[in-house]
C-alpha positions in Angstrom: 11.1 25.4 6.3 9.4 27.7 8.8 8.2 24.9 10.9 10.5 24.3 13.9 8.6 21.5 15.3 6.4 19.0 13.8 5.0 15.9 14.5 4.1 12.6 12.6 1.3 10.1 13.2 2.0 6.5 12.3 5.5 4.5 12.4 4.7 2.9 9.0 6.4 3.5 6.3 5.0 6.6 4.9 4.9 8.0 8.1 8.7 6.9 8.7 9.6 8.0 5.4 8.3 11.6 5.9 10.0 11.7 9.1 13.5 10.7 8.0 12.8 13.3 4.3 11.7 16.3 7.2 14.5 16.1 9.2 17.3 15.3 7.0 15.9 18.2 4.8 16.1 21.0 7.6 18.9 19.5 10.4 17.5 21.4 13.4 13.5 21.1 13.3 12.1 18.8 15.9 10.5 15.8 14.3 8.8 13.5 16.7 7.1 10.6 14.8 4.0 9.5 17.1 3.2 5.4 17.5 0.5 3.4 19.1 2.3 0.1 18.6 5.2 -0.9 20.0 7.3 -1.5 17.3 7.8 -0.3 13.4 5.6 -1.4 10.4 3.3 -2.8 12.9 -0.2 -2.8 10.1 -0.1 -2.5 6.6 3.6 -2.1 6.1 4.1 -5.3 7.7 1.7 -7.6 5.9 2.1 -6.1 2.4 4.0 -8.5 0.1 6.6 -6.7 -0.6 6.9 -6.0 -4.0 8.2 -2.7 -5.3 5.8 -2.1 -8.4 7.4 -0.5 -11.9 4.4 1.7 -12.8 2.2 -0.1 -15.4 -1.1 0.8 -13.8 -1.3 4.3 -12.8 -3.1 7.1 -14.4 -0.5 8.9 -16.1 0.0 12.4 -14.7 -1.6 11.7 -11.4 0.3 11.3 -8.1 0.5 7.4 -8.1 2.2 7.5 -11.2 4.4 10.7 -11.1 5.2 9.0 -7.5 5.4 6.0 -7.9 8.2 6.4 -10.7 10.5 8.6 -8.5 10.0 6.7 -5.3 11.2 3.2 -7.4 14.3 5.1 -8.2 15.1 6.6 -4.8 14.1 3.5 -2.8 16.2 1.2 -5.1 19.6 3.3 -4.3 18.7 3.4 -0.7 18.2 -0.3 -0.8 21.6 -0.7 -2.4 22.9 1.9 -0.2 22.3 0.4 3.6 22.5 -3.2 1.7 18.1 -4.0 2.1 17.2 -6.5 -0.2 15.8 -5.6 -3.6 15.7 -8.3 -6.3 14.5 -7.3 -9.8 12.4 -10.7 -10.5 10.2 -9.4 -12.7 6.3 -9.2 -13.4 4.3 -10.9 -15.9 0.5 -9.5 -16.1 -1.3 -11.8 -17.6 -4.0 -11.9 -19.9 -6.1 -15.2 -20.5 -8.8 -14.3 -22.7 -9.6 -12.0 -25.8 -11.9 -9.6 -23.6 -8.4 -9.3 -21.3 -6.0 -9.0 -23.8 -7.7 -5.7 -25.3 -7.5 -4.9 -21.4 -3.7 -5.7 -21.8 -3.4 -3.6 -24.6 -5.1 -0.7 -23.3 -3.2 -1.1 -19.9 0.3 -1.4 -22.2 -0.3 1.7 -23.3 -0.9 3.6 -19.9 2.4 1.5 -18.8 4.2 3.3 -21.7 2.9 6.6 -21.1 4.6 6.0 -17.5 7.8 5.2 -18.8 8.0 1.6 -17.3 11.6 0.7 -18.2 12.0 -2.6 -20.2 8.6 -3.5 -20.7 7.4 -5.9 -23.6 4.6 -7.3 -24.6 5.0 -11.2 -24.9 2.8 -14.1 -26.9 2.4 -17.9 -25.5 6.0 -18.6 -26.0 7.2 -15.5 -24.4 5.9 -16.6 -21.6 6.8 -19.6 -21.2 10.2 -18.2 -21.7 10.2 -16.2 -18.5 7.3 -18.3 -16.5 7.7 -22.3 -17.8 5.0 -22.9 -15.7 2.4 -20.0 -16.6 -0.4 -20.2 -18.9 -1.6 -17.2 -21.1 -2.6 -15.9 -24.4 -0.3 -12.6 -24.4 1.4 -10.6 -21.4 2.9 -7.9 -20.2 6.8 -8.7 -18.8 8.1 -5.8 -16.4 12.2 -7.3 -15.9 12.4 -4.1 -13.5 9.7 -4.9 -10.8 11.1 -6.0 -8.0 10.9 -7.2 -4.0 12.5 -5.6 -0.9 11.4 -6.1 2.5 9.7 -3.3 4.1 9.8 -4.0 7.6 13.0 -3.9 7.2 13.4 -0.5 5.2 11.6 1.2 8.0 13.2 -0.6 10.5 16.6 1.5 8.9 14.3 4.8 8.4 13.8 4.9 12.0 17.7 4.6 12.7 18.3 7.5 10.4 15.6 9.3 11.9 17.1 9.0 15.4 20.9 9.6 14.4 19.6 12.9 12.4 18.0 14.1 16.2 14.5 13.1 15.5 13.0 11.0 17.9 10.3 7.9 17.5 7.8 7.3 20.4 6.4 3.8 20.7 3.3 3.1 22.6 2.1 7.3 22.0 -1.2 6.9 20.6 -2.4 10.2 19.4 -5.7 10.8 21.3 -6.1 14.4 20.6 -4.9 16.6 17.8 -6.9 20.2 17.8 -5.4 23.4 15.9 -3.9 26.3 18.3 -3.3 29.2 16.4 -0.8 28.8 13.8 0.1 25.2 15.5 -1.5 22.4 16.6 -2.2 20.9 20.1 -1.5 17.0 20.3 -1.7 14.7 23.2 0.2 11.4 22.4 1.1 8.6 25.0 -0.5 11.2 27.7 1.2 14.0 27.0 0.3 17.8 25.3 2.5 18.9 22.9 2.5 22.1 20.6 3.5 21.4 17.5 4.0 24.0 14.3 2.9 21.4 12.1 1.2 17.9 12.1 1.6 15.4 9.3 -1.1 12.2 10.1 0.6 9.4 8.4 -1.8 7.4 10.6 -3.1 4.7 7.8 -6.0 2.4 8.8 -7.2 5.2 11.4 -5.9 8.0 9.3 -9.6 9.2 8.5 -10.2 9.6 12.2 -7.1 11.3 13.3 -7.4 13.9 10.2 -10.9 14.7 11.6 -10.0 15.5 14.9 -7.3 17.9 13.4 -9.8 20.2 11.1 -10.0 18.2 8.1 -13.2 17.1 6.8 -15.2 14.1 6.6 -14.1 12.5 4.0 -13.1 10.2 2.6 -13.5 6.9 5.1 -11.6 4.7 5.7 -13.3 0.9 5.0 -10.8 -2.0 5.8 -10.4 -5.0 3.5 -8.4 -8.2 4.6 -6.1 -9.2 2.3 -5.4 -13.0 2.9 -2.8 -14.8 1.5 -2.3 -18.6 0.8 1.6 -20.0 0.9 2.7 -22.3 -1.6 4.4 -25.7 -0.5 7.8 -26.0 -0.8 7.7 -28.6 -2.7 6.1 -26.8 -5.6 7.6 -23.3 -4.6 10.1 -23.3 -7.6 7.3 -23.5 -10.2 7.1 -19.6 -10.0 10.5 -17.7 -11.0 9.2 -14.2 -10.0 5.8 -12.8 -10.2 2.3 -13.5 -12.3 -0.4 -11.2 -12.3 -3.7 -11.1 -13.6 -5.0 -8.3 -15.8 -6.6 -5.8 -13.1 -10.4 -5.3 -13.1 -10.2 -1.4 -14.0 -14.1 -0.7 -11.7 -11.7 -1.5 -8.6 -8.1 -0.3 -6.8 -7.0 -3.8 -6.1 -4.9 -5.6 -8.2 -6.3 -9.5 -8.3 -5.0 -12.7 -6.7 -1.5 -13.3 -7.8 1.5 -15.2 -7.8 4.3 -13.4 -5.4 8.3 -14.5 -4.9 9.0 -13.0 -1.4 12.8 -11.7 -0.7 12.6 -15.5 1.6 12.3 -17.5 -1.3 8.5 -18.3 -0.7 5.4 -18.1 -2.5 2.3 -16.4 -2.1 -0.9 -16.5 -3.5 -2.8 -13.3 -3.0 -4.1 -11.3 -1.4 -8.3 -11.2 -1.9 -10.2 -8.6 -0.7 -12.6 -8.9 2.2 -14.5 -6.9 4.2 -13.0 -7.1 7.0 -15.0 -6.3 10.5 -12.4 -4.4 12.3 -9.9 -1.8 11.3 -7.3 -4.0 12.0 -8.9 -7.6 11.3 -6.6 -10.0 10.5 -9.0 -12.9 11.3 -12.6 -13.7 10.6 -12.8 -13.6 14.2 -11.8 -10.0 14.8 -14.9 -7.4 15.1 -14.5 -4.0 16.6 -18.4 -2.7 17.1 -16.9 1.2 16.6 -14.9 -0.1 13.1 -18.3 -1.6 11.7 -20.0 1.4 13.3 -18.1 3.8 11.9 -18.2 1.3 8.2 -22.3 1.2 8.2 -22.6 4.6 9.2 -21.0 5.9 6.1 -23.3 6.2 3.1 -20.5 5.6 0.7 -20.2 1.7 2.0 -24.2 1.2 1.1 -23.5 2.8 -2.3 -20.3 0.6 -3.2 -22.2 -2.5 -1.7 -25.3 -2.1 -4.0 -22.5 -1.7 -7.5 -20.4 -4.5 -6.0 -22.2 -7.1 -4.1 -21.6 -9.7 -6.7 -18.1 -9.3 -6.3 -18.0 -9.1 -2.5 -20.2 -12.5 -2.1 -17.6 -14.1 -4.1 -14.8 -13.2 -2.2 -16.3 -14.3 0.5 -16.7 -17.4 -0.6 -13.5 -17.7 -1.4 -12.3 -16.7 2.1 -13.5 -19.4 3.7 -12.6 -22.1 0.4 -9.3 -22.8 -0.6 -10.6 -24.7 -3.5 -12.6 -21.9 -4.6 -9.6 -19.2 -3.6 -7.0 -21.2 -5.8 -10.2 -22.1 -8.7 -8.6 -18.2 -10.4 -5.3 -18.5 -9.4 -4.6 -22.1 -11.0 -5.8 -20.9 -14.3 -2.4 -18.8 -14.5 -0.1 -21.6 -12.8 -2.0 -24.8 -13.5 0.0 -27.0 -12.0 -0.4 -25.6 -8.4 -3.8 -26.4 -7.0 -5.6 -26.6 -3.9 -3.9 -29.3 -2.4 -0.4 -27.7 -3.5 -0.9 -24.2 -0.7 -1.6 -23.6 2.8 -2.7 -20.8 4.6 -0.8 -17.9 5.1 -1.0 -14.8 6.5 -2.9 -12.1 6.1 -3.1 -8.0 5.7 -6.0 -4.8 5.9 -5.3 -2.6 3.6 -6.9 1.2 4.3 -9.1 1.5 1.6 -10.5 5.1 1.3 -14.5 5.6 0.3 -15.9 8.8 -1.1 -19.4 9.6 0.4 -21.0 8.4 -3.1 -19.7 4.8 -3.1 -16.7 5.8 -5.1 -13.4 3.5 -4.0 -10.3 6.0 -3.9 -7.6 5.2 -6.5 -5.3 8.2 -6.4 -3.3 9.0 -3.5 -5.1 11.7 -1.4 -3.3 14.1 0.5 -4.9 17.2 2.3 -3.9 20.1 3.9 -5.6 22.4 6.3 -4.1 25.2 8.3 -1.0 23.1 9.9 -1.6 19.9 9.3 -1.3 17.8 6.6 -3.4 14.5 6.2 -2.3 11.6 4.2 -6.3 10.7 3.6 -5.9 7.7 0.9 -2.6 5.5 0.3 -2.4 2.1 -0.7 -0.3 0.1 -3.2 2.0 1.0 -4.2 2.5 3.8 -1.5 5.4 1.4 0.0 7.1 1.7 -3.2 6.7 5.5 -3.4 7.4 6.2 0.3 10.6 8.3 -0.5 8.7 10.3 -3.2 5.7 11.0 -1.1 7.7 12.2 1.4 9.5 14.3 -0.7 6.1 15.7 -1.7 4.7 16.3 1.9 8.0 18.0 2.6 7.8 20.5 -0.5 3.9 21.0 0.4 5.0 22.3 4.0 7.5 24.4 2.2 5.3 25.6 -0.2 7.3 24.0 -3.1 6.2 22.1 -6.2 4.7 19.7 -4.0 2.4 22.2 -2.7 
């Protein structure tokens, strides 16, 4: 790799990933990964819910899939490898009418395409073989989807980063990034560097951050809060592993489900809110330059004026629990309302072309030295590995490139 220095934006676990994949690849370049917070997985990688996905819903041949496929496998060994939890407890995606289960069928074959290992396609009974509690008129059963925890994956990303000489700064928000020459020019925690190379990993401000180093305008980041709802203990065991709906294939997110956590728990979600501030994790939280930089965008009035239906509904159902659980039940009957409380929430980074198109795909630009990780949600935690292995052959000018 000709770079002999280069930096990373963001201590998630993309960012993290690339960093450990950079350093390990060439022992000698200086890799110093760049953090506002002061600790790892500090946004999105540590509200996510922690399920490593199989592959069933990706366009086959495009970078989700192709990644998404190779970063299950890699993660998986590491997982076993600095003993991480991983538990393969399995995905049913659900389909509950005849409109859905042509959806189903169509989405089976995609799955197949990808090479999602094990997967059948299960009646009523099949079902309730795997689910006794779930309600359906066919399904999808992926035995190899799993959950890990990936706090603490990057938690053990940063370690090997450090024992391999790179270095992570904490509480080094980049504030200027501006190509020099064949470099770049970064100031971080109050301090210029020159860097060969710049990899923004930077997530929820990722948009911003690839700006101020050459790339273009687009796409925007537009925050949704994901919020979850936790399901009594009491009524915890009803759900072995995890139910999905059938996706809604006009948007990226995957609906309200039913989620085993590596703690035992159960969650219900996530939804997918608007939320008012970059990183709003309550109705509460508004940032005037977030919903500035939202309004000002002409791809938000665009998706607003396809999907306003959609958005009053969630937003109904943000501030209901009976109306929030009125979907979900119809998949576990027996756990209602009364049967969850509230539980946490996440903002996932959701990436808006200037004609009100959401961003599936992963995105990943390069201009000059740096390279801009411009759109990476689910399942980017399970691919982390994999997209780092791609940034790394871009910079090299490999197949990645």
């Amino acid at each position: 790799m000709a770079d002999r220095s280069i930096g990373v934006v963001g201590a998630g676990i993309v960012g993290l990933a690339t960093a450990r994949e950079l350093v390990l690849r060439r022992p000698g370049t200086r890799v110093v990964v760049f953090e506002k917070e002061d600790r790892v997985a500090a946004h999105q990688t540590g509200h996510n819910s922690g399920v490593v996905h199989a592959g069933i819903y990706y366009e086959p041949g495009g970078l989700k899939a192709r990644l998404c496929t190779r970063g299950r496998d890699l993660l998986r060994e590491y997982c076993a490898e600095r003993g991480l939890p991983y538990e393969e407890c399995g995905k049913l995606v659900v389909a509950l009418t005849p409109r859905e289960v042509d959806r189903l069928d169509a989405l089976h074959a995609r799955a197949v395409r990808n090479a999602v290992p094990g997967l059948r396609r299960l009646g009523p009974e099949g079902i309730r073989e795997i689910e006794p509690h779930a309600a359906g008129l066919a399904a999808l059963h992926s035995p190899r989807t799993a959950i890990t925890d990936y706090t603490r994956i990057a938690r053990a990303f940063a370690e090997d980063i450090a024992a391999a000489g790179g270095e992570v700064r904490f509480r080094a928000p980049v504030t200027a990034a501006v190509p020099a020459g064949d470099g770049v020019r970064v100031t971080a925690g109050g301090e210029d560097l020159r860097l060969d190379g710049l990899v923004v990993c930077a997530g929820l401000h990722g948009d911003r951050v690839a700006r101020a180093a050459g790339d273009g305008d687009g796409p925007r980041i537009v925050p949704f809060r994901g919020e979850y709802m936790l399901v009594r203990p009491a009524k915890a065991h009803l759900v072995r592993g995890l139910v999905y709906p059938v996706p809604d294939p006009r948007y990226p997110f995957l609906g309200v489900h039913f989620t085993r956590r590596v703690s035992g728990e159960v969650e219900v979600g996530p939804n997918a809110v608007l939320a008012l501030a970059r990183e709003g994790y309550r109705h509460s939280d508004i940032r005037l330059a977030d919903l500035r930089d939202t309004l000002t965008w002409p791809g938000f009035w665009a998706m607003g004026l396809r999907h306003w239906r959609t958005g009053a509904a969630e937003v109904y159902g943000s501030f209901s629990k009976r109306a929030y659980m009125r979907a979900a039940r119809r998949y576990v009957p027996d756990i209602g309302p009364a049967d969850v409380v509230r539980g946490g929430s996440g903002v996932r980074a959701q990436a808006l072309d200037r004609d009100g198109s959401l961003v599936d795909d992963f995105r990943i630009h390069r201009v000059g030295p740096v390279t801009a990780v411009r759109n990476a949600p689910s399942p980017a935690a399970t691919s982390c590995m994999a997209i780092a292995e791609h940034i790394a052959d871009t910079l090299e000018g490999g197949p990645g490139a």
